[in-house]
MMTF fields as JSON, N, C-alpha, C and O atoms, coordinates in Angstrom:
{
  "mmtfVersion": "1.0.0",
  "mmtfProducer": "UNKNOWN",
  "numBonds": 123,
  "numAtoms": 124,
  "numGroups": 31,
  "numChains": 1,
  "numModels": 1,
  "chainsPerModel": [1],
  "groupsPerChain": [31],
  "chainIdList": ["A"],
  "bondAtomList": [4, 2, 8, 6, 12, 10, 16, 14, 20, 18, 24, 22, 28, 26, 32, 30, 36, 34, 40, 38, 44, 42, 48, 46, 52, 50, 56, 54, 60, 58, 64, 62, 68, 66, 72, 70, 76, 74, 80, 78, 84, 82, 88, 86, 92, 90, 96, 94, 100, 98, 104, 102, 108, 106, 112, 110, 116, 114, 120, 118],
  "bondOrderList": [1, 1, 1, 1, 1, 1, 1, 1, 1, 1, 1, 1, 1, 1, 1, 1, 1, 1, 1, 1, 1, 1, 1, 1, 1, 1, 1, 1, 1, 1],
  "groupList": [{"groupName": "UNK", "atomNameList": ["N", "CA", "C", "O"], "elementList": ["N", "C", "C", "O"], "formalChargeList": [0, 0, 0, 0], "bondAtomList": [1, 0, 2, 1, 3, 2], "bondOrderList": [1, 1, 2], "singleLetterCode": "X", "chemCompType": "L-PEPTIDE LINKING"}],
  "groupTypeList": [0, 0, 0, 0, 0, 0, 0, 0, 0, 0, 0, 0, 0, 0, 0, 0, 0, 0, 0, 0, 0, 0, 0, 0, 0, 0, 0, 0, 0, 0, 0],
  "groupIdList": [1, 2, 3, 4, 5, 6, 7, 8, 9, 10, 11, 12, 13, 14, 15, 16, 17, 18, 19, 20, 21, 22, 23, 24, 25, 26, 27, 28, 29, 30, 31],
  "secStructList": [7, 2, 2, 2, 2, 2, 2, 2, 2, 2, 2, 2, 2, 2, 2, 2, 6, 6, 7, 4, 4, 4, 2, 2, 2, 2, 2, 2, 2, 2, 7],
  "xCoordList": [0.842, 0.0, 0.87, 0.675, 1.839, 2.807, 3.401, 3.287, 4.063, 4.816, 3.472, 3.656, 2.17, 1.134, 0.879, 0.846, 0.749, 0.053, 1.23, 0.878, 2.463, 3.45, 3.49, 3.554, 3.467, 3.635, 2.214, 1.915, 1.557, 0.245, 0.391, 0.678, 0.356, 0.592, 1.594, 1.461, 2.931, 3.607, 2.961, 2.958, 2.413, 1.306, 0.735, 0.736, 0.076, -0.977, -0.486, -1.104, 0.181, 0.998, 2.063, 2.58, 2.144, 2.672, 1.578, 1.834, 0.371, -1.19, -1.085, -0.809, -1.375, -1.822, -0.887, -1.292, 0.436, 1.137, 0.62, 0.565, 0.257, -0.157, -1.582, -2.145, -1.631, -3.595, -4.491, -5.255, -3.927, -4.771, -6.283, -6.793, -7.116, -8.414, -8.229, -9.296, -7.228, -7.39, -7.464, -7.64, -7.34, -7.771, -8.601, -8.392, -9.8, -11.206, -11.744, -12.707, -10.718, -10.649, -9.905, -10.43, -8.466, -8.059, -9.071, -9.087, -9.741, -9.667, -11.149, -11.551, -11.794, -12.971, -12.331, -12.802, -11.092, -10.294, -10.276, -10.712, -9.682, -9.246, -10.62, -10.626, -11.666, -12.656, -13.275, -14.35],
  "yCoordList": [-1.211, 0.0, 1.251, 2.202, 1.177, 2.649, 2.562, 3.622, 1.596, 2.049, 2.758, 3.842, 2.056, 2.852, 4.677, 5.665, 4.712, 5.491, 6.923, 8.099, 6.5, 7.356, 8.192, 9.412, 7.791, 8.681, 9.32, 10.278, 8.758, 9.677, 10.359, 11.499, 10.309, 11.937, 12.933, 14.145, 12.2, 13.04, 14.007, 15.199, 13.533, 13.867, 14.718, 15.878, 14.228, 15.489, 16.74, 17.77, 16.505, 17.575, 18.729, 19.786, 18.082, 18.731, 19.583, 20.665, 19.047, 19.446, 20.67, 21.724, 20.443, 21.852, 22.583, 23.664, 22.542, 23.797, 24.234, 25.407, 23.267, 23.898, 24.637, 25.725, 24.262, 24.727, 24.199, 23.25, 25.53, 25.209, 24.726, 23.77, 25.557, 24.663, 23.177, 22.66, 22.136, 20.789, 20.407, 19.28, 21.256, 20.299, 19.956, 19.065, 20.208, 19.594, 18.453, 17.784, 18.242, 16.984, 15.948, 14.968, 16.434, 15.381, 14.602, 13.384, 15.43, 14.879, 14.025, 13.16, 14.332, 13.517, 12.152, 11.073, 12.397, 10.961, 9.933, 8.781, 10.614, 10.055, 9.424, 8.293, 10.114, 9.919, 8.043, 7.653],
  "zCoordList": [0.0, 0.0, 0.0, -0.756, 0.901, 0.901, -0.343, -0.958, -1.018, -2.402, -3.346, -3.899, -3.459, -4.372, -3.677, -4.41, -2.351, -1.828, -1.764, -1.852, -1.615, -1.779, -3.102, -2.951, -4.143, -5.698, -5.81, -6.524, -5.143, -5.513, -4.426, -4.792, -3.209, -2.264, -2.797, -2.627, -3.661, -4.696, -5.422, -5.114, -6.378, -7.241, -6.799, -7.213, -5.765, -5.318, -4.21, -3.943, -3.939, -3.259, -4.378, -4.015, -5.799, -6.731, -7.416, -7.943, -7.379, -7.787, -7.227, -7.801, -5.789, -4.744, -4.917, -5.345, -4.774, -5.315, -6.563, -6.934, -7.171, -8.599, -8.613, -8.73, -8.557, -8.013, -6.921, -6.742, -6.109, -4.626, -5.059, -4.473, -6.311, -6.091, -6.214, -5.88, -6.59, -6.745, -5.0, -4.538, -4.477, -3.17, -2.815, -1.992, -3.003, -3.353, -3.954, -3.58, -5.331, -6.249, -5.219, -4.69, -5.054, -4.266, -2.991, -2.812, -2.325, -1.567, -1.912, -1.134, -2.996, -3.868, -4.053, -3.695, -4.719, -4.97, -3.781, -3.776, -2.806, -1.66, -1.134, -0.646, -1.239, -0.759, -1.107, -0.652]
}
């Protein structure tokens, strides 16, 4: 689970710098 779950908190932590609105999506994903 941590090797999958690691590149995507990557990902999405590269997102939110990128666009604070994706934090909403992310956390839809996560959801």
């Amino acid at each position: 689970m941590d090797g999958v779950q690691t590149p995507i908190i990557a990902v999405v932590g590269q997102l939110l710098k990128a666009k604070p609105g994706t934090i909403s999506l992310g956390q839809g994903i996560v959801s």
